[in-house]
VOBA-1610 file (N, C-alpha, C; in pm, whole numbers, padded with zeros to 5 digits, always signed):
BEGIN
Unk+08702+11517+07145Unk+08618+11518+07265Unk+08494+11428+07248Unk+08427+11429+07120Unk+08312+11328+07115Unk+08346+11190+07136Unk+08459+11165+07063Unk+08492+11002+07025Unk+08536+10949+07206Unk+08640+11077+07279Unk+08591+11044+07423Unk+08524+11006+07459Unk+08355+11077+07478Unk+08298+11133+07536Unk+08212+10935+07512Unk+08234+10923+07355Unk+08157+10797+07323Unk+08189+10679+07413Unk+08337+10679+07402Unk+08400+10562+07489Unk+08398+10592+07577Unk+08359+10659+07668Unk+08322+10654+07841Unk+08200+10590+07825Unk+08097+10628+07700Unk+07959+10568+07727Unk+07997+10435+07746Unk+08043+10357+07622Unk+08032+10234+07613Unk+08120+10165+07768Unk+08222+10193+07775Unk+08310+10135+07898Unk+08210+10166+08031Unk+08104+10248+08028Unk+08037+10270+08124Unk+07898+10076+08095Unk+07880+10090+08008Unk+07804+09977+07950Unk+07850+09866+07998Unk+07998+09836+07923Unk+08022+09746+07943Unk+08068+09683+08098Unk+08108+09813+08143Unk+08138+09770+08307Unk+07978+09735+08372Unk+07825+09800+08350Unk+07751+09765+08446Unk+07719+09597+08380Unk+07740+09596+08226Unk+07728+09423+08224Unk+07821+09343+08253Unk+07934+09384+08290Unk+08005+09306+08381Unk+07993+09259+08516Unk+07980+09363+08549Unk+07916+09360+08724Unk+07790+09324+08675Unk+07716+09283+08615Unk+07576+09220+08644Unk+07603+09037+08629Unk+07732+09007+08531Unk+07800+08886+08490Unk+07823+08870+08612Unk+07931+08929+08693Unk+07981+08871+08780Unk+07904+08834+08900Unk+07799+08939+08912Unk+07685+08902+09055Unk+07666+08777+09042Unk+07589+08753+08877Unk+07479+08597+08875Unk+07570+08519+08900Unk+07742+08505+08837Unk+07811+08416+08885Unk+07834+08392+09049Unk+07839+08533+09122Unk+07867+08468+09227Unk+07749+08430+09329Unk+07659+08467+09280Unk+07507+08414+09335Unk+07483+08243+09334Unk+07526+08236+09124Unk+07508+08122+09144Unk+07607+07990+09216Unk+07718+08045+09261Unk+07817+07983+09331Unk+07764+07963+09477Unk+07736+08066+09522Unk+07693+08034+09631Unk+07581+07998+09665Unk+07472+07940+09571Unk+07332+07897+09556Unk+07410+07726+09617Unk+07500+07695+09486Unk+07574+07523+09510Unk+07648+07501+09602Unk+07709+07635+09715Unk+07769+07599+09799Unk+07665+07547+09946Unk+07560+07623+09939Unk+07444+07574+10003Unk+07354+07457+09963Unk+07378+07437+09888Unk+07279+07331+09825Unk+07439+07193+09832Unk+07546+07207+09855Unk+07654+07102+09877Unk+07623+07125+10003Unk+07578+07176+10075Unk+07607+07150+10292Unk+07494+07091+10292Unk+07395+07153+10235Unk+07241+07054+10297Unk+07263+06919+10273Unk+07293+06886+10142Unk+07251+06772+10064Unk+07355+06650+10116Unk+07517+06703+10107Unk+07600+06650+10141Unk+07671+06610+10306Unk+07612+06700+10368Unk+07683+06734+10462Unk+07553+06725+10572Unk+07432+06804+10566Unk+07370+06768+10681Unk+07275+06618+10653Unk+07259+06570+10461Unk+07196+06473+10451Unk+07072+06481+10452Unk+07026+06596+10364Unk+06877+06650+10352Unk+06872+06593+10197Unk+06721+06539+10190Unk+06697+06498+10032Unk+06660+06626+09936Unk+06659+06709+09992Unk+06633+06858+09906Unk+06696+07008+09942Unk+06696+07092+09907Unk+06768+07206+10006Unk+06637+07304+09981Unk+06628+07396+10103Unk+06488+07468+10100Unk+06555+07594+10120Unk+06546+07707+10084Unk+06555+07860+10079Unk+06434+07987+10071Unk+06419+07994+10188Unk+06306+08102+10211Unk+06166+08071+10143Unk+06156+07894+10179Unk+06032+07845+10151Unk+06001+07802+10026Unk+06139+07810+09946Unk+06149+07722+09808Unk+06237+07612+09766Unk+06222+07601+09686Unk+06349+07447+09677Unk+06360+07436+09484Unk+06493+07432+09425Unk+06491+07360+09321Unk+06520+07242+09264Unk+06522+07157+09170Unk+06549+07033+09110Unk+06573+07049+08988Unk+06644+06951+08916Unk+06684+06901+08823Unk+06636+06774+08721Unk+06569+06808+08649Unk+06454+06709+08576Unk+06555+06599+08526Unk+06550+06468+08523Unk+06610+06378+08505Unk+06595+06256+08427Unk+06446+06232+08425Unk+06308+06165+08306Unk+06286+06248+08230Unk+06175+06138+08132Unk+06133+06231+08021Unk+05967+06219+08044Unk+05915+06161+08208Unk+05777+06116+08188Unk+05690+06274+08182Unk+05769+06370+08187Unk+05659+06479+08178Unk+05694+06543+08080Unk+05779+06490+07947Unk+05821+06564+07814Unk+05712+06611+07744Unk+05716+06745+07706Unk+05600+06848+07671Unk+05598+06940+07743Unk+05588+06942+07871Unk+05573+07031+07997Unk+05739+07063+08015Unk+05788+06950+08076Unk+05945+06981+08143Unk+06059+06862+08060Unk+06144+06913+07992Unk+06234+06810+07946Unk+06355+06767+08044Unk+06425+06665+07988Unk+06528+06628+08072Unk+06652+06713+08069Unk+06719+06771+08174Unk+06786+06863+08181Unk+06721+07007+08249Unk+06588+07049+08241Unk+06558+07144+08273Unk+06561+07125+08465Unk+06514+07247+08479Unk+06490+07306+08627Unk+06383+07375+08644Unk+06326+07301+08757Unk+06208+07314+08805Unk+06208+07424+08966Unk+06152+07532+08979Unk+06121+07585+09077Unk+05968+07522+09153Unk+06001+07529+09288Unk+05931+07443+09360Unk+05904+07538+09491Unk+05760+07520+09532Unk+05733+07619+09629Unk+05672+07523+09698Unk+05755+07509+09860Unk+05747+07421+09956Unk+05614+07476+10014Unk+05501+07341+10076Unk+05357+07337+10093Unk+05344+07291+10239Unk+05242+07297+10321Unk+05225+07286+10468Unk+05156+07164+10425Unk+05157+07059+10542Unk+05054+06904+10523Unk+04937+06980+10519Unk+04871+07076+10549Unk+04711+07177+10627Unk+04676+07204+10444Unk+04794+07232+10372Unk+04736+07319+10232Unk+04684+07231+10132Unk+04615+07274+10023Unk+04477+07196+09953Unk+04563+07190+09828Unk+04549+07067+09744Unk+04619+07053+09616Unk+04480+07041+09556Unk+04521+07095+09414Unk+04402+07084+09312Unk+04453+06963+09187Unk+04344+06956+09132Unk+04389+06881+09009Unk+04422+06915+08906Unk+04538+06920+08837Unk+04602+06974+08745Unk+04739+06991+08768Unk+04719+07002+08871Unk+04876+07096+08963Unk+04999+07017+08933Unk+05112+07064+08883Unk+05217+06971+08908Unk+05305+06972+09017Unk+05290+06865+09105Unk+05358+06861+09223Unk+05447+06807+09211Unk+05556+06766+09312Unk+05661+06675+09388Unk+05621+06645+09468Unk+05650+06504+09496Unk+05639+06396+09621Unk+05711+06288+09633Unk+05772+06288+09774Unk+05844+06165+09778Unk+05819+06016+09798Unk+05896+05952+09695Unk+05877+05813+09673Unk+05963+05770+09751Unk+05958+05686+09907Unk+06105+05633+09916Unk+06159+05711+09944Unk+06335+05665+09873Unk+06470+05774+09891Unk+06481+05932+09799Unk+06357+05880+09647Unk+06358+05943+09531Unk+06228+06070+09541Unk+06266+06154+09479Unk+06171+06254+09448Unk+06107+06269+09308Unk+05921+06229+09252Unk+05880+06236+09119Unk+05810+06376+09159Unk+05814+06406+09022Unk+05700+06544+08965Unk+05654+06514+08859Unk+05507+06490+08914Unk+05387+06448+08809Unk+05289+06527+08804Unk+05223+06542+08753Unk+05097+06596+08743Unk+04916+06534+08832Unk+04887+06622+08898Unk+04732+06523+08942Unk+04674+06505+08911Unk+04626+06397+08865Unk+04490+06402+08803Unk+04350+06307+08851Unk+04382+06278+09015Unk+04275+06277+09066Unk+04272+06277+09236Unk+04169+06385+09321Unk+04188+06365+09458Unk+04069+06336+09534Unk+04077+06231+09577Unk+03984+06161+09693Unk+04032+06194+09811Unk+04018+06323+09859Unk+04022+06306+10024Unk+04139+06337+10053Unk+04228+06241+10138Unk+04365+06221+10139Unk+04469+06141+10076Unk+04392+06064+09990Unk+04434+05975+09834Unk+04452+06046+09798Unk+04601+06087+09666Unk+04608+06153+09557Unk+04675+06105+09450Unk+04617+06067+09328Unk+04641+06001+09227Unk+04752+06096+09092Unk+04821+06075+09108Unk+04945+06182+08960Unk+04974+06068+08870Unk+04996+06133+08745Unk+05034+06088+08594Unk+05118+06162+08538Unk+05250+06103+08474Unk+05310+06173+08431Unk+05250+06220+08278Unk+05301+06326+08247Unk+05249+06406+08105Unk+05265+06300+07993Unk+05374+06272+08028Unk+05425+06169+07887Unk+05422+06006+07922Unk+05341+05952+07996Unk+05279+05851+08018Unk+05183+05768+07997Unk+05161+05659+08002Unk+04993+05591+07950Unk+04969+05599+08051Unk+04977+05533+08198Unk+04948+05544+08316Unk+04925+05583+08410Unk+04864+05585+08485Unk+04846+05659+08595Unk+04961+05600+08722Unk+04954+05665+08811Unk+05060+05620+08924Unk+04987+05599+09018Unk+05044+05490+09094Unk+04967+05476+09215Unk+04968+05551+09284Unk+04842+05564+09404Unk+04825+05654+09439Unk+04880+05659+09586Unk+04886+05812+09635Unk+04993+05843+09717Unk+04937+05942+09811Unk+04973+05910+09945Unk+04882+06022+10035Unk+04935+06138+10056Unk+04861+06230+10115Unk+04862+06374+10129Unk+04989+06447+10155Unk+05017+06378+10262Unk+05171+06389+10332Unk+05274+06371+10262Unk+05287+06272+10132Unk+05404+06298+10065Unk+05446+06391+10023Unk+05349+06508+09971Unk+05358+06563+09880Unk+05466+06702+09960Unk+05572+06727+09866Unk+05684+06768+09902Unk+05628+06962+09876Unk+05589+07012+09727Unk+05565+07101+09728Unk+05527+07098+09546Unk+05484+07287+09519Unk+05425+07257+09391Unk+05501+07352+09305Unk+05488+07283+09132Unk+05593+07335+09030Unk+05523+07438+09023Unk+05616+07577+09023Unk+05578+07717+08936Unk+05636+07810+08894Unk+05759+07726+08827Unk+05818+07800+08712Unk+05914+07707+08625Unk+05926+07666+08510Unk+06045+07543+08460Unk+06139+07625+08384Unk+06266+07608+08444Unk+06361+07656+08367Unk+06454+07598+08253Unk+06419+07633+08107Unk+06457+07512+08015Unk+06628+07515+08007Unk+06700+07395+07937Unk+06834+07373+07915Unk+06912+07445+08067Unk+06906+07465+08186Unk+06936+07436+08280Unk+07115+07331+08282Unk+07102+07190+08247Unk+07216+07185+08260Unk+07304+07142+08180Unk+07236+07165+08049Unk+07350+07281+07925Unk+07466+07420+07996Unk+07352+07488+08029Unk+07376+07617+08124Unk+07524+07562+08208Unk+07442+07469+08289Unk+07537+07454+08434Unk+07642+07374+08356Unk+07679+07276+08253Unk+07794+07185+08270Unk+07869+07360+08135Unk+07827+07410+08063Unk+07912+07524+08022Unk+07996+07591+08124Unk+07893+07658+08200Unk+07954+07763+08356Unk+08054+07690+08406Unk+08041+07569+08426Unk+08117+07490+08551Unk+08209+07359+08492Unk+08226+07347+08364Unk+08313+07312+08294Unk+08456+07334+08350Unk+08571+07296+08407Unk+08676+07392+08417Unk+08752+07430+08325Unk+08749+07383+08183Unk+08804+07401+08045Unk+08766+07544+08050Unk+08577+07569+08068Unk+08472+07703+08004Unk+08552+07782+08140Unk+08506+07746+08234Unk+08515+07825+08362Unk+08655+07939+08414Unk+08719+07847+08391Unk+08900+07905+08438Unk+08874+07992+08305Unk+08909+08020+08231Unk+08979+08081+08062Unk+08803+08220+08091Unk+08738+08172+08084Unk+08609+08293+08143Unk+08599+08342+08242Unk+08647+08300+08317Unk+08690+08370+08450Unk+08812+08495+08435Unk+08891+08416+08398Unk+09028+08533+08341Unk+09030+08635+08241Unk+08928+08623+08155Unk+08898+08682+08064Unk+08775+08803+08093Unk+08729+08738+08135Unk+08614+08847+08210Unk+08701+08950+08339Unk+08746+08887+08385Unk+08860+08988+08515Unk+08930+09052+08446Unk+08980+09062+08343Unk+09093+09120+08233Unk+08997+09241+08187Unk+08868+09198+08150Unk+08827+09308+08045Unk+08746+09379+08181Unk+08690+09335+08276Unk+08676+09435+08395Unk+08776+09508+08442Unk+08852+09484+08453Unk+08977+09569+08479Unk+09023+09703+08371Unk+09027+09623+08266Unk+09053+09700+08125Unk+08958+09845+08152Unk+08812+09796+08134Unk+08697+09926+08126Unk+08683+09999+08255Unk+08744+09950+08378Unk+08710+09963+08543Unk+08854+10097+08501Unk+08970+10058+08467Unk+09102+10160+08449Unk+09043+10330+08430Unk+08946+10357+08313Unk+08938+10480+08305Unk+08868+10550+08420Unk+08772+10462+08491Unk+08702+10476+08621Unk+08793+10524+08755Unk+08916+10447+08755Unk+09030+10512+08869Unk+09040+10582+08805Unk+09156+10604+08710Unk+09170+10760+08629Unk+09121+10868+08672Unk+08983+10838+08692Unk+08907+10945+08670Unk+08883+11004+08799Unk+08844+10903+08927Unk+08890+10950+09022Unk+09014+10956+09126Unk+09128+10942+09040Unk+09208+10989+09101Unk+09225+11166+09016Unk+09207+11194+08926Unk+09210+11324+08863Unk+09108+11426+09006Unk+08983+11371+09031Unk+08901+11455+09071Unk+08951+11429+09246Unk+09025+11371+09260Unk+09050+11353+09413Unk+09190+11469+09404Unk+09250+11435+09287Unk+09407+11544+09291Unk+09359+11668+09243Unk+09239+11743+09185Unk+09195+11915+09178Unk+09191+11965+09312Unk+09146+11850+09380Unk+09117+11952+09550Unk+09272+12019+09589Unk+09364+11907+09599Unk+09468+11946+09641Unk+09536+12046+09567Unk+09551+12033+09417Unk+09626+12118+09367Unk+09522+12332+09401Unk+09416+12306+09400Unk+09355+12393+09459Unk+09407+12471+09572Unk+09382+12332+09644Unk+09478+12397+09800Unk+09611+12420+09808Unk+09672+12379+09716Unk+09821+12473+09675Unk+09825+12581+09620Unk+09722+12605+09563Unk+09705+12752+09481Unk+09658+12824+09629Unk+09547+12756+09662Unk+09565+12893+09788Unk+09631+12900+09892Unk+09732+12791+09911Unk+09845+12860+09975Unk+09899+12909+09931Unk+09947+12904+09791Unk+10100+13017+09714Unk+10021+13156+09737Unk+09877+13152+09720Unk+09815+13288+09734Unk+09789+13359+09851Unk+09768+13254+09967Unk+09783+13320+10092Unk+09959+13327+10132Unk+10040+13230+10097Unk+10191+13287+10135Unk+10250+13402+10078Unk+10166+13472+09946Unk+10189+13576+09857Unk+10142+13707+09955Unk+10017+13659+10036Unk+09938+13772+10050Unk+09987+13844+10219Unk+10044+13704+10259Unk+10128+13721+10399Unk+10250+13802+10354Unk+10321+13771+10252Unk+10464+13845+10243Unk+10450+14015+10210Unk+10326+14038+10122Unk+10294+14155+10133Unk+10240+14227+10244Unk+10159+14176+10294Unk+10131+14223+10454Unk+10239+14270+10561Unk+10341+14139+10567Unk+10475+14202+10625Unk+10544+14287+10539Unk+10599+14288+10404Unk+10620+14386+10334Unk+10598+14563+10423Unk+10451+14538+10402Unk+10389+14701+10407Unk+10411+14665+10588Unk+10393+14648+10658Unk+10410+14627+10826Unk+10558+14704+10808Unk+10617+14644+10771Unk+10790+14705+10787Unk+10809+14811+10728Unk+10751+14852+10636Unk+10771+15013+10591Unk+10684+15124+10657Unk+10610+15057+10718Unk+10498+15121+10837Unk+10573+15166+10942Unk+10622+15048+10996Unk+10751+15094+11101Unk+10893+15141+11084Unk+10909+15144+10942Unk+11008+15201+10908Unk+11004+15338+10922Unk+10849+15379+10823Unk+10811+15515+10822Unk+10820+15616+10994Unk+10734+15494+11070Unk+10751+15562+11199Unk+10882+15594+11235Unk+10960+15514+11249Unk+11098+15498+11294Unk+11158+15639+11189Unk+11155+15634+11091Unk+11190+15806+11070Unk+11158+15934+11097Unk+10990+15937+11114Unk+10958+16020+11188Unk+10952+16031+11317Unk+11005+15922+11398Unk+11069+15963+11518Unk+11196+16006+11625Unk+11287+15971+11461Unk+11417+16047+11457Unk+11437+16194+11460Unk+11370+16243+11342Unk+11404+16378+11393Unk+11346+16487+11488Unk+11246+16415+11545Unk+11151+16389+11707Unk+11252+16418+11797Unk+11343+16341+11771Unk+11437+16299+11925Unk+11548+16390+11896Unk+11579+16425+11725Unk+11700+16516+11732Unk+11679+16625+11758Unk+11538+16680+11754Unk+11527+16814+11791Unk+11510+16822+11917Unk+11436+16731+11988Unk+11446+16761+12157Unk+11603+16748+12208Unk+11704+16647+12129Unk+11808+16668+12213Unk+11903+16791+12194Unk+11817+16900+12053Unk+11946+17037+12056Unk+11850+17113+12151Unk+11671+17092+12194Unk+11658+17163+12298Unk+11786+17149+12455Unk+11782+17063+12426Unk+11821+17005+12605Unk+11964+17073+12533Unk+12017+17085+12445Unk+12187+17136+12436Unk+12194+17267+12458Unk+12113+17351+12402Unk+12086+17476+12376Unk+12032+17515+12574Unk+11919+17450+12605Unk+11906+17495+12726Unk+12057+17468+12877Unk+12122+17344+12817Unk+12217+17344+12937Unk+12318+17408+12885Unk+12314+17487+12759Unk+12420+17615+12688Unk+12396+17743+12791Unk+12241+17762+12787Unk+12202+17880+12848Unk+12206+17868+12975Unk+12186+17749+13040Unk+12230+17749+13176Unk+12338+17742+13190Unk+12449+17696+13156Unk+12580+17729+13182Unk+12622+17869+13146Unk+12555+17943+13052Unk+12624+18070+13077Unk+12568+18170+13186Unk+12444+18153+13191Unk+12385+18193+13303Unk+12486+18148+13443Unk+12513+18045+13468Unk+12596+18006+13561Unk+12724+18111+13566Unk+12798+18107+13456Unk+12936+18163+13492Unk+12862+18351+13494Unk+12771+18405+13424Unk+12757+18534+13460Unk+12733+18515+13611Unk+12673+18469+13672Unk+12683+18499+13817Unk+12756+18483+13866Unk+12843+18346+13879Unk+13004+18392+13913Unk+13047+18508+13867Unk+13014+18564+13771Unk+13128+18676+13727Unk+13084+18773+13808Unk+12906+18784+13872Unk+12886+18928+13889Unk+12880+18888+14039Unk+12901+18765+14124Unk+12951+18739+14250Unk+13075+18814+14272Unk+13209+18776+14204Unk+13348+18773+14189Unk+13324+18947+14197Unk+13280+18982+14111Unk+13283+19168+14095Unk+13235+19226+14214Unk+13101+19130+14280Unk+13037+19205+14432Unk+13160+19168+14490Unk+13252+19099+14488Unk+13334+19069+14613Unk+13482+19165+14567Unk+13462+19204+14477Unk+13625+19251+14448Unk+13565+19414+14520Unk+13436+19459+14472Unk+13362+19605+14522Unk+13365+19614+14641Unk+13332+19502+14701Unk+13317+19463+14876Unk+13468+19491+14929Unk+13556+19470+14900Unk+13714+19466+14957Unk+13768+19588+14880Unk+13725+19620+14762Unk+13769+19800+14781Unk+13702+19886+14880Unk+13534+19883+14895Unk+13539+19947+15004Unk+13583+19964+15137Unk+13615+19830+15197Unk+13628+19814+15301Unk+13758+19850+15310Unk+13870+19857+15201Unk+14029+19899+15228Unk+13954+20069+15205Unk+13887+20128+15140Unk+13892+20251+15160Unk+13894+20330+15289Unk+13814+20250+15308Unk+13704+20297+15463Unk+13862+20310+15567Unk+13909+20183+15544Unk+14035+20157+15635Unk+14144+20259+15599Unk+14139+20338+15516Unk+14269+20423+15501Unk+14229+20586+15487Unk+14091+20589+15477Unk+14053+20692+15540Unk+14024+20682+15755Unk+14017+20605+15779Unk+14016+20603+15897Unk+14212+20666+15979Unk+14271+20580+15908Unk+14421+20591+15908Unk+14480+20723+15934Unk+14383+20831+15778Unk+14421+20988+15784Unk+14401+21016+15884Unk+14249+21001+15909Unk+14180+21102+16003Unk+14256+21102+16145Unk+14331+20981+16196Unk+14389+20955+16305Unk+14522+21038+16315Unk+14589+21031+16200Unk+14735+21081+16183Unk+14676+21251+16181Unk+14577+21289+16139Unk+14567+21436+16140Unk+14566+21484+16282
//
């Protein structure tokens, strides 16, 4: 369980520095896909982004400060804003863009020297001035011809997607485990509610079973009442026939008596 518990740490590691690899890559992809439409396509001498712009150092006249190869961040300036002396600016020459340093301002004259120069540069008015250095980023395009090599690029690309995938695997795993407890859950409480239904009907049917017996011998005893009473009414029935039949047999002896005493009395 520890040696687990370890390798989730690390695969947890290594996945957020992956996903942090892969952002800057695709940031910086789409930094050059914008910086290919301006430059190429609409024919802008610089590309500007939320009031900044970068470059690519190309001389060595400011070696000490900025070498060749580095990258320069550049914060685009209004014609209205005040340059000081010291400052290292950009300004356009022409078709070309220099970044020198100032080192003297008269007014709307402004005089720059590069760092690594004897000379001063002629001087250049207000309006050229494109914007000012404030931040140099060294070996820049060391950086960029490694990244964008397609030898470096393809084989790091695949390799990095391989081992994201690799450390990303225990991550599904894991939620597919915690997505399949719910369900198997909810199968447990159905086997437990289909358990708890069959007992319910269970006892329902012996409920009505029970009734259903005690209402049998309910019905057998009322039906020997009703036998027993149309017993007693039928005998009741034939005694009165019998004691009809007897008034009528009494009825016709008297009446032959009567008749044969009448008979004597005549013959006497």
């Amino acid at each position: 369980m520890e040696w687990d518990e370890k390798m989730r740490v690390v695969k947890k590691i290594f996945r957020w520095v992956f996903d942090i690899i892969l952002f800057v890559i695709l940031g910086i992809a789409l930094i050059m896909a914008y910086n290919h439409i301006q430059i190429n396509i609409k024919g802008n001498t610089y590309t500007t982004m939320l009031g900044y712009s970068a470059f690519e150092v190309s001389t060595g006249s400011m070696s000490g400060t900025m070498e060749i190869g580095d990258a320069i961040l550049v914060k685009l300036i209004d014609q209205n804003e005040t340059v000081n002396k010291d400052e290292i600016v950009v300004y356009s020459q022409g078709t070309a863009l220099v970044t020198h340093r100032i080192v003297e301002v008269n007014g709307n004259q402004i005089v720059t020297k590069g760092d690594a120069n004897n000379t001063n540069d002629t001087p250049i008015q207000r309006n050229q001035i494109v914007g000012k250095v404030i931040k140099v980023i060294p070996n820049f395009r060391m950086w960029k011809e490694i990244i964008l090599t397609p030898k470096v690029l393809i084989p790091a690309s695949v390799a990095l997607l391989l081992l994201w995938v690799f450390f990303s695997y225990d991550k599904v795993k894991v939620e597919v485990v915690v997505k399949e407890e719910p369900t198997k859950t909810k199968k447990k409480h159905t086997k437990q509610e289909e358990i708890e239904e069959k007992t319910e009907e269970i006892e329902q049917n012996d409920e009505e079973n029970n009734e259903e017996n005690i209402e049998k011998p309910e019905k057998k005893s009322t039906k020997k009442k009703t036998t027993t009473e149309t017993k007693k009414s039928t005998t009741k029935g034939t005694k009165t026939k019998e004691e009809n039949k007897t008034k009528k047999t009494n009825s016709t002896r008297k009446t032959t008596a009567t008749k044969t005493s009448k008979k004597k009395a005549e013959e006497k």
